[in-house]
MIGUGU-662256 format. One line per 3 residues: for each residue y, z, x of C-alpha. Coordinates in nm, 3 decimals, decimal comma. Example, Ala and Ser with C-alpha at 12.3 -4.5 7.8 and 13.67 -1.06 7.14 Angstrom:
BEGIN
-0,450/0,780/1,230 | -0,106/0,714/1,367
This chain:
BEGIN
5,616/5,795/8,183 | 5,576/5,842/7,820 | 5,910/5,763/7,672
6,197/5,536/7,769 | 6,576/5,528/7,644 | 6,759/5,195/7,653
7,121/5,249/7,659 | 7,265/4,921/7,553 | 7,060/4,678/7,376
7,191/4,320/7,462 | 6,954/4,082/7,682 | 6,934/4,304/7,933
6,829/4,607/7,786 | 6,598/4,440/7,558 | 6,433/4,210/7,811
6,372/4,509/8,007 | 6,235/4,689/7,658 | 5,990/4,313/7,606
5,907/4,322/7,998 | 5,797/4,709/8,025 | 5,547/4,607/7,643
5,399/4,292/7,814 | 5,302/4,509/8,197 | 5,145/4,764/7,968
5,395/5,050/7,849 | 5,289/5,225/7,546 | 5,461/5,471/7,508
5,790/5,479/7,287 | 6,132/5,335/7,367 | 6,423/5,430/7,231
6,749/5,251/7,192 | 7,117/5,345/7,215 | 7,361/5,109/7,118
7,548/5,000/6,784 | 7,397/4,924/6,494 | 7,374/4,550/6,492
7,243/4,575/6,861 | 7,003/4,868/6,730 | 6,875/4,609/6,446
6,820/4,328/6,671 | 6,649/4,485/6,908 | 6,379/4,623/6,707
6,337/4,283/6,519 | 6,221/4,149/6,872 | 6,019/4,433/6,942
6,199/4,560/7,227 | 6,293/4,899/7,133 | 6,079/5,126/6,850
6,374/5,299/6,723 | 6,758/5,430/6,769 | 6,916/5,736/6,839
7,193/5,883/6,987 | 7,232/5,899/7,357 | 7,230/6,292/7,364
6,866/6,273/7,188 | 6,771/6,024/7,393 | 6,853/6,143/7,698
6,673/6,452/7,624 | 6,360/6,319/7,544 | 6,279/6,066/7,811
6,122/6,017/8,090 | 6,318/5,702/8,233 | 6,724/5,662/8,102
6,768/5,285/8,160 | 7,163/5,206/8,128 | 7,201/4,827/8,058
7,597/4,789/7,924 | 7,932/4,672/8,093 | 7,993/4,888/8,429
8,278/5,079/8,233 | 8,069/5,186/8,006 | 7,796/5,324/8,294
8,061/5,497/8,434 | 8,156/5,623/8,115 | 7,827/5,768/7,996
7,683/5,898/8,340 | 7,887/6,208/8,302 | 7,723/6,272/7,924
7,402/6,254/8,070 | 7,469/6,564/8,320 | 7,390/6,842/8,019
7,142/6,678/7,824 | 6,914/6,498/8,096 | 6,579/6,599/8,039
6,439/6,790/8,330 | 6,263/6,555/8,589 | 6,382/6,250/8,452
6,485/5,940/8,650 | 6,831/5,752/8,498 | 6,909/5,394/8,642
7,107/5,116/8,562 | 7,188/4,757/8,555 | 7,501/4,694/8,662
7,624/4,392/8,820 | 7,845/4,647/9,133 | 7,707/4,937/9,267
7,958/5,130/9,519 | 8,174/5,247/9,187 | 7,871/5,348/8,963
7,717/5,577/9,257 | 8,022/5,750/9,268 | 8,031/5,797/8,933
7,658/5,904/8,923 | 7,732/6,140/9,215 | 7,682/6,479/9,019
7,330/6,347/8,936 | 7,186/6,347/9,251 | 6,857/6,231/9,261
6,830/6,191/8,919 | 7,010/5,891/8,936 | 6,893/5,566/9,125
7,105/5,253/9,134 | 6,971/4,917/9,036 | 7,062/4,522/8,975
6,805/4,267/8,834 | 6,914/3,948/8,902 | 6,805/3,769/8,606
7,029/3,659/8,300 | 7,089/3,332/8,072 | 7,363/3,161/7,939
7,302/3,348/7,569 | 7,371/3,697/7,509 | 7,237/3,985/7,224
6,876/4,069/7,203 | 6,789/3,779/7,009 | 6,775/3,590/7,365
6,600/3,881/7,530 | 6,252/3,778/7,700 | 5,943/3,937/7,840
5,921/3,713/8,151 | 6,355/3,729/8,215 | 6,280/3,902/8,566
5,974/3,745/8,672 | 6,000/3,627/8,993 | 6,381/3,765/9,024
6,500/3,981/9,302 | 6,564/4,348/9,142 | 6,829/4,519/9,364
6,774/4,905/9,416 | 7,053/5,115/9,568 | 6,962/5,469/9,648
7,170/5,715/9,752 | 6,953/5,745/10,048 | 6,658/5,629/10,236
6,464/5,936/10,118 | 6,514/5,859/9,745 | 6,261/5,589/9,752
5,993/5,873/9,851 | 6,013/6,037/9,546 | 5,775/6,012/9,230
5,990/5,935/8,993 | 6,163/5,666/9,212 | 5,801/5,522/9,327
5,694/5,561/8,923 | 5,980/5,355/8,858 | 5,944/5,106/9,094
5,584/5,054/8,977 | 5,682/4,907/8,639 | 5,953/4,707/8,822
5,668/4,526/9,002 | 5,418/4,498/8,724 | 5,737/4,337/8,494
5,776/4,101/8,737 | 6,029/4,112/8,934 | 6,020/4,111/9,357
6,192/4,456/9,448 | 6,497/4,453/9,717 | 6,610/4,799/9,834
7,007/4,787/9,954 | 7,261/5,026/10,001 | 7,570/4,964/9,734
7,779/4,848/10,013 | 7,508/4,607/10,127 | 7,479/4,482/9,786
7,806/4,423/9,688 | 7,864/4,216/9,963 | 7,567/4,040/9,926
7,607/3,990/9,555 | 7,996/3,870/9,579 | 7,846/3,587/9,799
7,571/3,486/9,623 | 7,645/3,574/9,265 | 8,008/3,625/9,191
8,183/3,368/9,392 | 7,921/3,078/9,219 | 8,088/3,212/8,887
8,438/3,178/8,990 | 8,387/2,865/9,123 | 8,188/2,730/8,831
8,494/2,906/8,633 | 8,753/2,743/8,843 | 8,657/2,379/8,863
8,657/2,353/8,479 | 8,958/2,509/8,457 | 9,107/2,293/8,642
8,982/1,975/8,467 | 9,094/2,106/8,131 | 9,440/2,148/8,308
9,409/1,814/8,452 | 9,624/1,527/8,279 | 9,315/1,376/8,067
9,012/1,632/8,035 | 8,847/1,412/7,728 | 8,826/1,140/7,956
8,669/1,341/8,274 | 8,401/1,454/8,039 | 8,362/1,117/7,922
8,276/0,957/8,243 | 8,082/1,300/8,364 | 7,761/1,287/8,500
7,439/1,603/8,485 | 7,589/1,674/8,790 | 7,926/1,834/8,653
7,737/1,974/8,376 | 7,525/2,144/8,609 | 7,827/2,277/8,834
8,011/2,457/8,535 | 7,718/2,585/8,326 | 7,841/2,922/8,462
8,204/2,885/8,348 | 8,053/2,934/8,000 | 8,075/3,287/8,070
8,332/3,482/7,907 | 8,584/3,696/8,081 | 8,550/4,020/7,896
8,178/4,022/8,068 | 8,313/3,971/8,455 | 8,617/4,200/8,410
8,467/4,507/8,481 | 8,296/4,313/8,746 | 8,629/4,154/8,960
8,782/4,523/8,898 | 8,502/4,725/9,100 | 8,399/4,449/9,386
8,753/4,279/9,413 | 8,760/4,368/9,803 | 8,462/4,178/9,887
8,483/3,886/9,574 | 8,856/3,818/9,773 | 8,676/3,833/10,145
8,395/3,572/9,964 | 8,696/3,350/9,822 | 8,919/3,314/10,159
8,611/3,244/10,312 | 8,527/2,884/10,072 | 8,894/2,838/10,090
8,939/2,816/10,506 | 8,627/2,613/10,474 | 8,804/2,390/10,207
9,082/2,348/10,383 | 8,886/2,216/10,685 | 8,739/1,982/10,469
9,061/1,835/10,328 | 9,198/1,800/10,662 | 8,889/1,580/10,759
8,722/1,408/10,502 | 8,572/1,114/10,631 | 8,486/1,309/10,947
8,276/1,543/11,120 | 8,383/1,836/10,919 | 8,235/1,666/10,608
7,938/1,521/10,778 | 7,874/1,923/10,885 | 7,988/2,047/10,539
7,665/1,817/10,369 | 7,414/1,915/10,624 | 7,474/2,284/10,613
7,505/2,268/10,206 | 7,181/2,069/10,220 | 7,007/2,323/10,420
7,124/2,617/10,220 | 7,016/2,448/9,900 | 6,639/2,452/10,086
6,628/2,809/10,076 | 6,686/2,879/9,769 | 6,439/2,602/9,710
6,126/2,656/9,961 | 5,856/2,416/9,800 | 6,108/2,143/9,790
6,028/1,815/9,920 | 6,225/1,514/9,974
């Protein structure tokens, strides 16, 4: 792999750009994105230089498409005529089942992909070399076979040497998984401070908040022109995600000082341990 093409230089792309530097890419990466994006990102060193997609695209070795899942859908049919022979284009898109489709006429030149990794600040000035380390980095081929292939294995080599642990899914597999475990924390994060600045007196619940609330609606800093695109293309299984908290809800309502909340604790408490394995009390 000699040159790379980052389509979409925010923290994504650019972290991605900082990660491939620091595991030992030097060859050249090229960015495609606006011009304040463009600017930014080679002030941090993540890309060398812009250019337009269609130059890109024919010059690289690896397309990596980093922006809102509109625009992946939008740009995967540009890349059809100007791909350049033999080259591998993947994403980071936060669905997959509607960006496969799209990236359909590709065939195997196109290989699906999610890292798990972000931060509360967006733009390339918050992009970072380590962002994936450790992270889960979803892959969704097209098929099982896809994962044989050089480019595919190439690709996943520079995954692993970033940082990141690789998880191979299909794109129905992950956007179930993902509603669960990624989408549904952000609408509930969303939700509970919405409903305290609806409530009669927010200034006063933040006055008499504890780290723990702070901690519970970091996410609904998020803005809703990032998760749009997001609640449009997994809405099926983000609804099957919410009916499930709110059956479990309503139990809980019905039976607060009783078993059901007593059950509720010890099966939060032991979820919490996975996602924290050295933990000890």
């Amino acid at each position: 792999m000699q040159t790379v093409a980052i389509v979409g230089t925010g923290l994504i792309g650019s972290s991605f750009g900082l990660a491939l530097r620091r595991a030992g890419f030097s060859g050249r990466i090229l960015g495609v994105s606006s011009e304040r994006s463009l600017q930014a990102a080679i002030e941090c060193r993540a890309i060398d230089e812009g250019a337009t997609l269609e130059s890109a695209a024919s010059s690289s070795d690896l397309v990596y498409l980093s922006q809102t899942i509109s625009a992946i859908i939008d740009t995967l049919p540009r890349l059809a005529h100007c791909l350049k022979p033999g080259a591998l284009v993947t994403d980071a898109g936060s669905t997959k089942r509607t960006i496969l489709q799209a990236a359909a006429p590709l065939g195997d030149a196109f290989l699906g992909g999610h890292p798990m990794a972000g931060k509360a600040s967006r733009g390339a000035s918050g992009a970072e070399a380590a962002l994936f380390d450790g992270r889960p980095y979803i892959l969704t081929p097209s098929s099982p076979d896809q994962m044989n292939l050089p480019h595919v294995r190439s690709f996943c080599d520079w995954i692993q040497r970033a940082g990141a642990r690789l998880v191979v899914l299909t794109a129905a597999e992950h956007d179930r998984l993902v509603a669960s475990a990624s989408h549904l924390p952000q609408l509930l994060s969303t939700t509970l401070a919405s409903t305290l600045e609806h409530s009669a007196d927010p200034a006063a619940a933040a006055s008499v908040s504890g780290p723990g609330l702070r901690d519970m609606t970091r996410l609904a800093l998020s803005s809703h022109d990032i998760w749009k695109d997001i609640l449009e293309t997994n809405g099926d299984e983000i609804a099957a995600a919410l009916a499930q908290i709110e059956d479990h809800l309503a139990v809980l309502r019905r039976d607060l000082s009783g078993p059901a909340a007593e059950s509720s604790f010890a099966a939060g408490r032991d979820f919490s341990l996975r996602l924290r394995p050295g933990h000890q009390d």
